[in-house]
N, C-alpha and C positions, 0 to 999 in steps of 0.2 A: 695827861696820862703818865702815870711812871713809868719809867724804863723795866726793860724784862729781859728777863736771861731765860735762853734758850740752851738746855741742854742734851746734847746727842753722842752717839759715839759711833765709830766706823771702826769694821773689820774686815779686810779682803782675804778669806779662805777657800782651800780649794773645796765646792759643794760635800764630796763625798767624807770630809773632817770633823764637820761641825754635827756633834748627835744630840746635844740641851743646849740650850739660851733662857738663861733666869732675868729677871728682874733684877736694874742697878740701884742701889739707894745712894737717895740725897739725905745727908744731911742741913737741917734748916737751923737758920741764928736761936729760934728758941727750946732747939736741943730734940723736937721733932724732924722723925725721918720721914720721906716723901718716896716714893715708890716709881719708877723711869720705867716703864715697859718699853723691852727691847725688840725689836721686828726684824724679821730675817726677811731678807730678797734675793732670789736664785735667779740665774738666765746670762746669756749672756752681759758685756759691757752694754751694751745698749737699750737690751730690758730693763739691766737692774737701773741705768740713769731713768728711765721713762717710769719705773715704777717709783722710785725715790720722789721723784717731781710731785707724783699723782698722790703719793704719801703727804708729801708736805702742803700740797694745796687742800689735801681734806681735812689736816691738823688743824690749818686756820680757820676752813669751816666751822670746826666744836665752836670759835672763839671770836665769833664774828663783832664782838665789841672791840675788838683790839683791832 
């Protein structure tokens, strides 16, 4: 299997701050952009680990060849 790059990004704001979250583009080698849906998680420190978690184990679901 090829190797993969996983791209994410992280923001700690105070909840009442944050009023849109767009979509980040990648740009790809053959000059196509690629679309990174961003997700927002609210709750305490400890929801948002336990939601982050639950996030990334469904991510892998889509991709269960990998």
């Amino acid at each position: 299997m090829a190797n993969l790059t996983l791209i994410y990004g992280m923001r700690l704001l105070p909840s009442e701050e944050a009023i849109e979250v767009g979509d980040a583009l990648v740009t790809l080698k053959n000059g196509k952009q690629a679309h990174v849906t961003m997700h927002v998680l609210e709750g305490s420190r400890e929801e948002i680990e336990n939601q982050l978690r639950q996030s990334i184990e469904a991510f892998f679901d889509f991709y269960p060849e990998i």
